[in-house]
N, C-alpha and C positions, 0 to 999 in steps of 0.2 A: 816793751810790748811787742809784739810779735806778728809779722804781717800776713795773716792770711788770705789777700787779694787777689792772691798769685795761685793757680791750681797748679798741681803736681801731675805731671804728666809724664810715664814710662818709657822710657827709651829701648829696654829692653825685654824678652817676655821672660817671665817666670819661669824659671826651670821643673819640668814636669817631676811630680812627686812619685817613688816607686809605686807600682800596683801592691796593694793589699799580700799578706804571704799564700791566704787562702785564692789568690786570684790568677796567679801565674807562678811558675816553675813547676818543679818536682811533686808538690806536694795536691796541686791541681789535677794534673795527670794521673795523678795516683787516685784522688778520688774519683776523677769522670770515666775511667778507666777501669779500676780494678772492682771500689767501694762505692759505685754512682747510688746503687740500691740495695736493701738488706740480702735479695736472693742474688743480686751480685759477689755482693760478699762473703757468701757462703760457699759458691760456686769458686773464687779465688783461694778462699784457705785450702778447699778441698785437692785445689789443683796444684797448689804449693806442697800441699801433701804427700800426692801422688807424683809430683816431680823430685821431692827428697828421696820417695824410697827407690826409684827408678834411678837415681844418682850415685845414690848412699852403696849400691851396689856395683855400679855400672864403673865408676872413675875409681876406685881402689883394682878391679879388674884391670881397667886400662894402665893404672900408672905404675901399676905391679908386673907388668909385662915382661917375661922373658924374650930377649932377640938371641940369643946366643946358647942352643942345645942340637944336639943331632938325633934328638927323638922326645915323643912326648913323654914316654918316661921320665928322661932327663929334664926336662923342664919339671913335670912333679919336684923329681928329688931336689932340685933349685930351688923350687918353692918350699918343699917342708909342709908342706899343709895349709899355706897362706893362700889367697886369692888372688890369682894372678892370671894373665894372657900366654897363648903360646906363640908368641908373635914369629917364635925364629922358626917356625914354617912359612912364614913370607919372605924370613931372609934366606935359605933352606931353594927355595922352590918358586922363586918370584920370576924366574927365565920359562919357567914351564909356564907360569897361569900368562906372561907375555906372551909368550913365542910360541909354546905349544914343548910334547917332549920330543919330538923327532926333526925341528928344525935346526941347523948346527950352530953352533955355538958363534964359529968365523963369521958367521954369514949376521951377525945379526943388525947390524951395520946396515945391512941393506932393508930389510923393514923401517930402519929408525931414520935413515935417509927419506923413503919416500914418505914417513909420518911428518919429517920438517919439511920437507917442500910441498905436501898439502896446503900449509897454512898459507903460502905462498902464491899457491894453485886460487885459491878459493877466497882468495882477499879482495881481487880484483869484481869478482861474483857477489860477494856479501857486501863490501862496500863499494859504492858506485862512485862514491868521488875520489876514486884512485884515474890515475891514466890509462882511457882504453885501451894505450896498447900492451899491458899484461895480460892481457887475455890470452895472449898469441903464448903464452906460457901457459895460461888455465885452459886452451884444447890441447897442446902435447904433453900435459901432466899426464895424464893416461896413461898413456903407451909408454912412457916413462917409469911410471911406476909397477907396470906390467913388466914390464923388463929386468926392473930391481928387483921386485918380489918371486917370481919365477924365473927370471935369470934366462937359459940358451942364445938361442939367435938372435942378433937384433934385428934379422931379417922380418920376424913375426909381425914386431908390433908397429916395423915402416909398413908392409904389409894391410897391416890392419890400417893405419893411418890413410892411407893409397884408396882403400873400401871407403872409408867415412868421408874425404872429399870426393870421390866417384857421388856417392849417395846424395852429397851436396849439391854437387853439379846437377844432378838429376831432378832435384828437388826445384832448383834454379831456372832451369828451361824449359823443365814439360808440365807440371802443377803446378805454381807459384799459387794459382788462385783457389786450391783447396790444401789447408793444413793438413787437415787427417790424410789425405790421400798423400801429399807430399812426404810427409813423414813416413807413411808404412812404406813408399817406394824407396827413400832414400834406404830407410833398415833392411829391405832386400837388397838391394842394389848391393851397397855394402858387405850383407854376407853372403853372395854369388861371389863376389871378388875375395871376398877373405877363406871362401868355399875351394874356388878355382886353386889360388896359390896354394892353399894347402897341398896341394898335390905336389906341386913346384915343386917348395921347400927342400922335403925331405932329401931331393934329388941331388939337390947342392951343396956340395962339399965345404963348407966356414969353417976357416980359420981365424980370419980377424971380426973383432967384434961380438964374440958370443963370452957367454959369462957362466959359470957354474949351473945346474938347471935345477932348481928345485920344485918334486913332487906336489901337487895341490894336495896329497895326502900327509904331506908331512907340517902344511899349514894348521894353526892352533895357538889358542890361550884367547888372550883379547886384540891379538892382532886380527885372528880372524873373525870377530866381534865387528872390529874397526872396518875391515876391509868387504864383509858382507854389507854393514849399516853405510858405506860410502858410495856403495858402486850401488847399493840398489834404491839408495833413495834418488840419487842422481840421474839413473836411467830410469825410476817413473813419473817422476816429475813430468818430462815432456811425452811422457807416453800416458799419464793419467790426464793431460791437457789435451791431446790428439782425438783420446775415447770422448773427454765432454764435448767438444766439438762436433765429433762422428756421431754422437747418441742427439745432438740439435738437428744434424745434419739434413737435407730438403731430400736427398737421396735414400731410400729407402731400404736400398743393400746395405749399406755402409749403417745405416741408425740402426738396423735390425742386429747385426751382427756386433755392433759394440754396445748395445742392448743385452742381448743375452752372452755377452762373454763378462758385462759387471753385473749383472745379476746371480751368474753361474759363479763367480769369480769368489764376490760376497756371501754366498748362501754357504761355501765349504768352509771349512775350518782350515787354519794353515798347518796345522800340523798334519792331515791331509796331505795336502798339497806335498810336501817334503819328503811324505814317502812316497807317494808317485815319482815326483823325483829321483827319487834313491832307486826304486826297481822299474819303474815303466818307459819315462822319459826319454831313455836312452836308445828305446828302438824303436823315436819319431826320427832319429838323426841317420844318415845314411852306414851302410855296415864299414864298420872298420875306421870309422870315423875318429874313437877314442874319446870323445866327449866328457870329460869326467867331472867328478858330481860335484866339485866347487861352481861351474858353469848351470850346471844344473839345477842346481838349487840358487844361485842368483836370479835364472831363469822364473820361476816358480813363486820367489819372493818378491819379484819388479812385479810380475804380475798381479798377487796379491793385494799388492800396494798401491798399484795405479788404479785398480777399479775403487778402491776408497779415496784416491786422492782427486777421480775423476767426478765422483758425486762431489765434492768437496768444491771444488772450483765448476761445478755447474753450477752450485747453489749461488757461488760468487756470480754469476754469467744470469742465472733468474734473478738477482738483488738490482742489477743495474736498469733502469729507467727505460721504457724504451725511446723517449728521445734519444739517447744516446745511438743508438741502431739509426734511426730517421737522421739525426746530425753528420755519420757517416756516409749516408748516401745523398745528405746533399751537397756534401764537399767532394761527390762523385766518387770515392773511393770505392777498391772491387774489392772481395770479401776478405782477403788477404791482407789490406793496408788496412781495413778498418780493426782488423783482432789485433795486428800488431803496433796500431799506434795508438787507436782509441779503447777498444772494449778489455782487451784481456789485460793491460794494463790495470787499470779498476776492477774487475774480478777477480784480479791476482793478489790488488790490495786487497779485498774483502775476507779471500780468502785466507789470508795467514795464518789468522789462530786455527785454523783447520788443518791447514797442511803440516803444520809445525806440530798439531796434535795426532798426525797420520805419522810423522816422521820418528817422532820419539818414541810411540808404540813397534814403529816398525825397527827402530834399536836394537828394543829390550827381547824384542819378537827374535835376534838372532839368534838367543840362547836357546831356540827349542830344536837346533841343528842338532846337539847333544843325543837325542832320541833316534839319530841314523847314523849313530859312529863320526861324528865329528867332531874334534875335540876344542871346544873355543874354549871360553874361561871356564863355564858352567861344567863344561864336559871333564874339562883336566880334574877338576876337583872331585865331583862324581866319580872319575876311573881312577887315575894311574894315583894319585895324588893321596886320595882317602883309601884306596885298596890297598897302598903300601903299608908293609908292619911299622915302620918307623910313625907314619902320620895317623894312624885310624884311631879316628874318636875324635879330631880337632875340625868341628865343627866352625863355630861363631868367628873364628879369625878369617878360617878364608872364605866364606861368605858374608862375612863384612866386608874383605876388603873387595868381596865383586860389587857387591853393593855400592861400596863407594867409588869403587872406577864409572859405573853408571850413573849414579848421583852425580860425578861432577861433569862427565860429558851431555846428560839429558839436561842439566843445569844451565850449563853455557848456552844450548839450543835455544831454553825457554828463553831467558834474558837476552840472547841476540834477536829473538824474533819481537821480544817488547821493544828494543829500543829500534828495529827495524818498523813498527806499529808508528811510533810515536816521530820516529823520522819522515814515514808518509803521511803523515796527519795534515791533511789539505785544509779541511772544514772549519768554518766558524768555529771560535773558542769563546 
């Protein structure tokens, strides 16, 4: 007989049973996903459809690809009549859509030089938990790369470096308590001394230190893509923060005037702007000056950019509380410590899907240089490239492949600025 006196009591728990098949995996996702509803469902076959014929076509072109012809003829007769790519105009002509066709060949060394020490420059900038003392590398990147890319004197860009701490200084001792006005005096300051020397210069006889000198006219392909989107996002940046300041400003010269210069600024189209540029520009600078049109148009493009970059972070600058204004002057702070510790901080967080959507427009915006004789990627392919008998007719390879040089650099921007997002993420979660 059998003693059941005794209850049976579990020591350990039950091991959980898998979920159902229709409950998780593959096949749940597929239907909450693809099949949740019947005009779901329709809408997916449809689009499966329309992604086969778009394939069915598209990947026999790609994997059919000629690299190796000296004309699109030749690549025909390779093919035979099959479907295929003419790729070997990328391998053909891949130094022009870089470099551009009149930069030399020896030299190219030096473009590629200052593209790796960018990364290098602007590490310490985009990541903040590096050690501040790279930076002292991220302000002589500049002149640096002014040197490499344009090569002569290294007289110039010590010169220039000499202006931008002059303008510092300046900035340091006589305004500290108005940005806007600080910053326009250091940028004169600056070019009075980069004005004066010029004169200097020429005077003086260099033998050491100076390096091959290469023309802004013979710059081109997506160097000067790179080299336009580098320098002019980087110098509006603090001049798009200067105008929204200037336009809050209690002084009524300074709001008027950076009032109607983003208003004026936004109302014109940029491709405007570029041909002023190209023909007017050049005789606001003093005669004999030489000013030539890569400056010129950087000029014109910073401009552009900072009146949108300046709405942009004022909206960041109206989003913030005004307690925050009231907590800065009870900690007594004068207008200067308060933007730089407290306020423009947090409207510069607010700001980044803005500015990062100023900056990627202002990119893709380098390509419209093309329309004043400058040959960046856009432009090679439009002239020297597709005019030649060996290339014309080969459309879709090399504008795909601008495409995708821009796809992965506006790419990297967007996904640096989300994970820069979600690194300043303060706020309750």
């Amino acid at each position: 007989m059998v003693d059941r006196t005794i209850a049976f009591v579990r020591t350990k728990d039950v091991p959980p049973m898998p979920p159902p098949p229709n409950a998780a995996g593959p096949r749940k996702w597929i239907k909450d996903n693809l099949f949740a509803t019947p005009a779901n469902s329709v809408l997916t076959v449809l689009a499966f459809l329309a992604l086969y014929m778009i394939l069915s076509g598209t990947v026999p072109w790609l994997f059919n690809g000629i690299w190796t012809a000296s004309s699109l003829s030749e690549c025909r007769e390779i093919l035979g009549g099959s479907t295929g790519a003419c790729f070997a105009v990328l391998a053909e002509r891949w130094n022009q859509l870089l470099f551009g066709f009149q930069y030399q060949s020896e030299l190219y060394w030096r473009p590629g030089l200052a593209f790796i020490l960018l990364f290098f420059a602007a590490a310490p900038v985009l990541f903040f938990d590096l050690p501040r003392k790279l930076l002292i590398f991220t302000a002589l990147y500049p002149f640096i790369a002014y040197w490499l890319l344009w090569g002569g004197s290294i007289l110039w860009p010590i010169l220039a470096l000499v202006g931008v701490v002059a303008g510092g200084i300046f900035y340091q001792r006589f305004v500290r308590n108005s940005f806007a006005l600080g910053f326009f005096g250091a940028i004169v300051t600056a070019f009075v001394v980069w004005t004066v020397g010029g004169y200097i210069i020429p005077d003086v006889e260099i033998t050491e230190g100076a390096m091959r000198s290469v023309p802004s006219r013979d710059l081109g392909g997506f160097m000067l893509n790179m080299m336009l989107g580098v320098t002019c996002v980087s110098l509006s940046l603090p001049l798009g923060i200067a105008l929204a300041l200037g336009r809050q400003s209690s002084m009524p010269i300074i709001k008027y005037i950076c009032v109607v210069f983003i208003e004026f600024v936004r109302g014109v189209p940029l491709i405007t702007l570029l041909f002023v540029a190209n023909v007017m520009l050049g005789y606001f600078f003093p005669p004999g000056s030489g000013v030539d049109l890569f400056l010129r148009v950087v000029i014109m493009i910073t401009m552009f950019s900072a009146a949108y970059i300046a709405e942009v972070i004022r909206g960041g600058l109206a989003a913030l509380p005004k307690g925050q204004y009231e907590a800065a002057d009870s900690l007594g702070l004068d207008y200067a410590q308060a933007m730089r510790l407290i306020i423009l901080p947090q409207a510069l967080k607010i700001s980044i899907p803005g500015i990062v959507n100023v900056s990627v427009g202002l990119f893709k915006d380098t390509t419209l240089v093309s329309v004043i004789s400058m040959f960046d990627l856009v432009g090679m392919i439009r002239g020297p490239i597709l005019a030649s008998v060996e290339w014309q007719g080969v459309y879709w390879e090399l504008y795909g492949f601008a495409a995708l040089l821009f796809f992965i650099t506006c790419y990297g921007i967007s996904q640096y600025s989300q994970w820069l997002e979600r690194r300043l993420t303060t706020d309750h979660r």
